[in-house]
N, C-alpha and C positions, 0 to 999 in steps of 0.2 A: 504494500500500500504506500505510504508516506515516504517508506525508505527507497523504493525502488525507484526514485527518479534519477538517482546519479548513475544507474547501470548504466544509462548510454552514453556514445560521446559526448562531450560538451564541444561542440562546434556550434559557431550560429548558423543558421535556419533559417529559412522564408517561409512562416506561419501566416493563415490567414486568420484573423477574428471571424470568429462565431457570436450571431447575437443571437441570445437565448429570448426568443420571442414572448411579447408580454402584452396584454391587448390592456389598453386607458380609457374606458367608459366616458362620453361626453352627454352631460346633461343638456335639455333644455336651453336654447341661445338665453342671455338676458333678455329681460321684460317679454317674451315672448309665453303666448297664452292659449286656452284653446280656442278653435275656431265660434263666429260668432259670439265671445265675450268681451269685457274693455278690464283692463286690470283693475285691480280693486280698491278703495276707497281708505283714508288712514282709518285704525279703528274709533269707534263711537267715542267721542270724551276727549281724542287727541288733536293735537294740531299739526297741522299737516306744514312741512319747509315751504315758504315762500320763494320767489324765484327775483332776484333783478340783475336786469341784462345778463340773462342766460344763466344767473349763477344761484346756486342753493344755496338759502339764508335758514339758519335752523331759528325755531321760534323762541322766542326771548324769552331767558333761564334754562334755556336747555345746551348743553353742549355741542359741538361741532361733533360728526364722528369719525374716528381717526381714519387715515387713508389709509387704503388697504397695501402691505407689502407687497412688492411687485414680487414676482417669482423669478430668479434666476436664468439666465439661458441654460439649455441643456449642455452638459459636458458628459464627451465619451471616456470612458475608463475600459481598459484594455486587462481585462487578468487573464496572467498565464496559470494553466493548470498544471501539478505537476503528476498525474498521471490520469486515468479513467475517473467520473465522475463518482462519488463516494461517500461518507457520511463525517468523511473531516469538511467536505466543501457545502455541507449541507445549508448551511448559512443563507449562502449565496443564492440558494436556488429559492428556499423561502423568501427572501428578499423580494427578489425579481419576479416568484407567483404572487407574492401579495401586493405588489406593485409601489414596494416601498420605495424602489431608487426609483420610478416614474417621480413619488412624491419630492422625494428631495433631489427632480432636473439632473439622473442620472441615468445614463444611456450607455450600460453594462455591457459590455464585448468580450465573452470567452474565448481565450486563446487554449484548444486541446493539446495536452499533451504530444509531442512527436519524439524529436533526439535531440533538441538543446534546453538545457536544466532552465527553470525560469530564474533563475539567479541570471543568469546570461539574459535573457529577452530581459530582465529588467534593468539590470546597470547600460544596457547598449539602448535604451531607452524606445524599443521593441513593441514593450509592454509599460502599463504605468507602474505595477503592481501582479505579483505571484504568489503561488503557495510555497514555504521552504520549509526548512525545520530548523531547531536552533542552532544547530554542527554546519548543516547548509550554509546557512545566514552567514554563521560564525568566519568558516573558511572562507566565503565570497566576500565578504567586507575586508578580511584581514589582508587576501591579495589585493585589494582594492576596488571593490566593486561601487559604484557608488548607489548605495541604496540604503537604508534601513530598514528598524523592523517597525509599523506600527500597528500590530496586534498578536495575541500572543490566542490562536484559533485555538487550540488543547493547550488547558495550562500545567499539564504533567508530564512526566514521563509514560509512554502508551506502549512500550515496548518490553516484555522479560525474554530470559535465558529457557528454553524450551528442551523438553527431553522425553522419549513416552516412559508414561508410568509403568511401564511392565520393567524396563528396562534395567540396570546394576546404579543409577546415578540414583542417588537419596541428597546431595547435599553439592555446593558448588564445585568444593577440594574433588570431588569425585569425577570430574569431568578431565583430572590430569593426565596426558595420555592418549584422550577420545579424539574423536574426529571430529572437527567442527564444519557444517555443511554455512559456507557466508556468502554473501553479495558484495566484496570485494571496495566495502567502503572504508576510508583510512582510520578511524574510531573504533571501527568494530574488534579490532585482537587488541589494543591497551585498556577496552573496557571491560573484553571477558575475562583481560588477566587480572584488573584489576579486584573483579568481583571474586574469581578460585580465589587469587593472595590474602588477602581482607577474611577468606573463608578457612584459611590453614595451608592453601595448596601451591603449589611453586608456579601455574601458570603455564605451564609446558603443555598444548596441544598441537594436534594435526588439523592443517585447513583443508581447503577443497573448496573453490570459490564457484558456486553452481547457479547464483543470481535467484529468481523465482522458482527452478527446480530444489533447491534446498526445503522444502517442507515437502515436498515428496518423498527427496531420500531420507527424511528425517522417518515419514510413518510409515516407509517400506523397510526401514532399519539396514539401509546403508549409512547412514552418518548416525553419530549418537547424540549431536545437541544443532539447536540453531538459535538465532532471535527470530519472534513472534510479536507481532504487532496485537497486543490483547482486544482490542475493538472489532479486527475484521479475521486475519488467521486463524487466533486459536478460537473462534467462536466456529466459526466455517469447520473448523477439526472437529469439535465438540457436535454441529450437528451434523456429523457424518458418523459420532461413534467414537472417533479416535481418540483415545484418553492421554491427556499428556500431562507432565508434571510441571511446573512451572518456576523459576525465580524472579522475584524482582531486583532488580537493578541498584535499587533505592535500600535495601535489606540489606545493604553488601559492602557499601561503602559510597558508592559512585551518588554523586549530589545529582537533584532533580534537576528538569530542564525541560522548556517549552517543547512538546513533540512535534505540534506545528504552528509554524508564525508566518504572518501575512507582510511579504516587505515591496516596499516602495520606493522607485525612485526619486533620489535625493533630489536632483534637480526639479523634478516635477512638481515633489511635495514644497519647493521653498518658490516656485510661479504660481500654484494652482492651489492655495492650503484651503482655501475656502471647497473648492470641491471635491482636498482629502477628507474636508470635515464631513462634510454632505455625503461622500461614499462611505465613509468609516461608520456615519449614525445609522446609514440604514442597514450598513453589514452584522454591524453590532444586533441591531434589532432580531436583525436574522437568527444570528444565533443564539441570545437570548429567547428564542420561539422555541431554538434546537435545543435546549438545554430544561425548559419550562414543561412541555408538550412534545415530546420526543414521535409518542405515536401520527402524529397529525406532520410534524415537519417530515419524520417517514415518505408520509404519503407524497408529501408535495416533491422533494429530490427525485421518488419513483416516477411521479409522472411526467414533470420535466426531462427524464432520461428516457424516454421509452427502447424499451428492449435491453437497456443498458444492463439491467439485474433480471433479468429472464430467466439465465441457470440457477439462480441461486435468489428468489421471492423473497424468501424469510428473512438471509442475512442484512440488508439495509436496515431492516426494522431493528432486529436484535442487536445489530451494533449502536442505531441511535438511541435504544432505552441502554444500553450498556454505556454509552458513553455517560450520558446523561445520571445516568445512576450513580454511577462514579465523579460526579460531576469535573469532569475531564474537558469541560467548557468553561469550566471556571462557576465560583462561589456566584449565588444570587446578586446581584447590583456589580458584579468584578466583571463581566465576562470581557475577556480581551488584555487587561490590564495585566502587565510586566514589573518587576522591579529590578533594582541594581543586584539585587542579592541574587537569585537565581545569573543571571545573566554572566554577575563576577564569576558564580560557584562552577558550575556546569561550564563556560567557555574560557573558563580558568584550568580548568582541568585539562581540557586541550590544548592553551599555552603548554602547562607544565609538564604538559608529555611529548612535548616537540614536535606535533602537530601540525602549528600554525605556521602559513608561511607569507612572505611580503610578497608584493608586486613583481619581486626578481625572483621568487622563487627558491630563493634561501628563508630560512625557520627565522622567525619572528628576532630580535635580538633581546626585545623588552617587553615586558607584558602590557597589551594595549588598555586601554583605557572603553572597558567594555560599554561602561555606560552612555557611551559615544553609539552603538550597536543597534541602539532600540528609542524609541519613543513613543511618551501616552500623550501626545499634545493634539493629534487629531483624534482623539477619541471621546464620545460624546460625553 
């Protein structure tokens, strides 16, 4: 799910926007009535505006009333997605049925997934805005991308250490040895060493870098462990039967971290902040729906996707009551909201493990200044 955007190359791409179609009900023209009647009269008792030279005079003691805010012109917002439609972008898709970015003069352009990461469509200004994660995020700013994060879509980590329960593994240190089936991203072996070491174990496994096959050979018992995205895989496992064991991340040592965050072009955000704010309110709204009403936000991602979840009916649902449950959208009145803490902890850790590298491509020399990474200033 989430992780599997950086399987492919990172080259840029010629994507076209997809607009996820939203129909805007128009009432009634003003003053206009039904046929053969004259509009109607002020009520009994009141006094009616007088008029000179053309202009409404409100009757004496009564206030003027105030002019109506003009609305905005529309602005297009371009998101890149960073793989198959799903129930981390569930947000988006409530939004846009409920016709909340109509409301706030936003004209919402999905960019589908192909083979350039949206960290790329968004620093090359491609896109305005993508889904990443925070390791994403992390590494594309520290080469130099120029974008931030401002929303943090899961405010947990959504990810354990996966093993079937039939299996010899009971505990982390147990996995020393085993084979690890990975998707070949740079985080993935200093975190599992991190969690065995923290567990008693030296850290010592076999990889085998197998991308989206890895949880096949994991529950046909060619590989003994993988990472499991808990929202969408091991739920998808669980209603097929397959019993697996599970660790979290967080048990183990390794600090928490945003699983997905929503980043933005620097530039764009610092010409256009009035309609990050306008996209951010009604994104936020979104998922606040997804978070509140999981069954009902369900339905609306389903049916904006048609055919999308076909093989698999059930899993949209069970992952968004599972998110939601967990609340993995974030706390009631939070949804979205980041802090420096998370952000130091979690992309401090990738500093510290020589990770991170600058714009030439040599490891970072200084530990950056994370709270530079994110921000809550377009957020409602």
């Amino acid at each position: 799910m989430n992780h599997r955007k950086l399987f492919a190359a990172l080259a840029i791409a010629s994507v076209a926007g997809v607009l996820i179609g939203a129909c805007v009900g128009s009432g009634p023209s003003p003053g206009s009535g039904s046929p053969g009647t004259s509009p109607a009269g002020p009520p009994i008792g009141s006094e009616a505006p007088t008029t000179v030279a053309g202009t409404s005079v409100a009757p004496p003691g009564t206030a003027s009333p105030a002019p109506a805010t003009p609305k905005p012109a529309t602005a297009t917002v371009r998101l890149a997605l960073d793989w198959t439609p799903n129930t981390n972008h569930t947000g988006f898709y409530v939004a846009q049925v409920d016709g909340t970015y109509a409301d706030q003069a936003i004209d919402l352009q999905v960019i589908p997934y192909a083979t350039t990461s949206p960290e790329i469509l968004v620093s090359s200004g491609a896109a305005e805005c993508g889904i990443s994660t925070q390791e994403g995020a992390t590494f594309a700013i520290a080469a130099g991308a120029k974008e931030r994060s401002v929303m943090a879509i899961l405010a947990h980590t959504a990810t354990e250490i996966a093993t079937r329960d039939d299996g010899s593994v009971s505990r982390p240190k147990d996995l020393d040895g085993k084979l690890y089936a990975g998707f070949g991203l740079p985080q993935e072996v200093p975190e599992l060493q991190a969690v065995i070491r923290h567990d008693g174990g030296t850290g010592k496994f076999k990889v085998a870098t197998l991308d989206t096959a890895a949880y096949e050979a994991l529950y046909d018992g060619k590989a003994d462990f993988t990472i499991t995205f808990t929202a969408w895989e091991a739920l998808e496992a669980k209603e097929r039967g397959i019993k697996l064991k599970t660790f979290a991340f967080t048990d183990y040592g390794l600090p928490d971290s945003y699983a997905i965050v929503l980043v933005c072009n620097d530039d764009w955000l610092t010409a256009h902040p009035d309609v990050a704010r306008r996209f951010l309110a009604a994104t936020v709204a979104g998922f606040e729906q997804a978070a509140t009403d999981p069954d009902g936000a369900a339905a609306k991602l389903i049916a904006a996707n048609p055919g999308v979840f076909d093989p698999n009916p059930a899993l949209p649902l069970d992952s968004a009551r599972y998110l939601a449950e967990h609340q993995l959208y974030g706390a009631p009145g939070s949804v979205g909201r980041q802090t420096p803490e998370t952000w130091a902890s979690y992309s401090g850790f990738l500093f510290d493990t020589g990770l991170l590298a600058g714009p030439d491509g040599k490891p970072l020399p200084t530990r950056p200044d994370f709270g530079t990474y994110f921000t809550n200033d377009f957020l409602p």
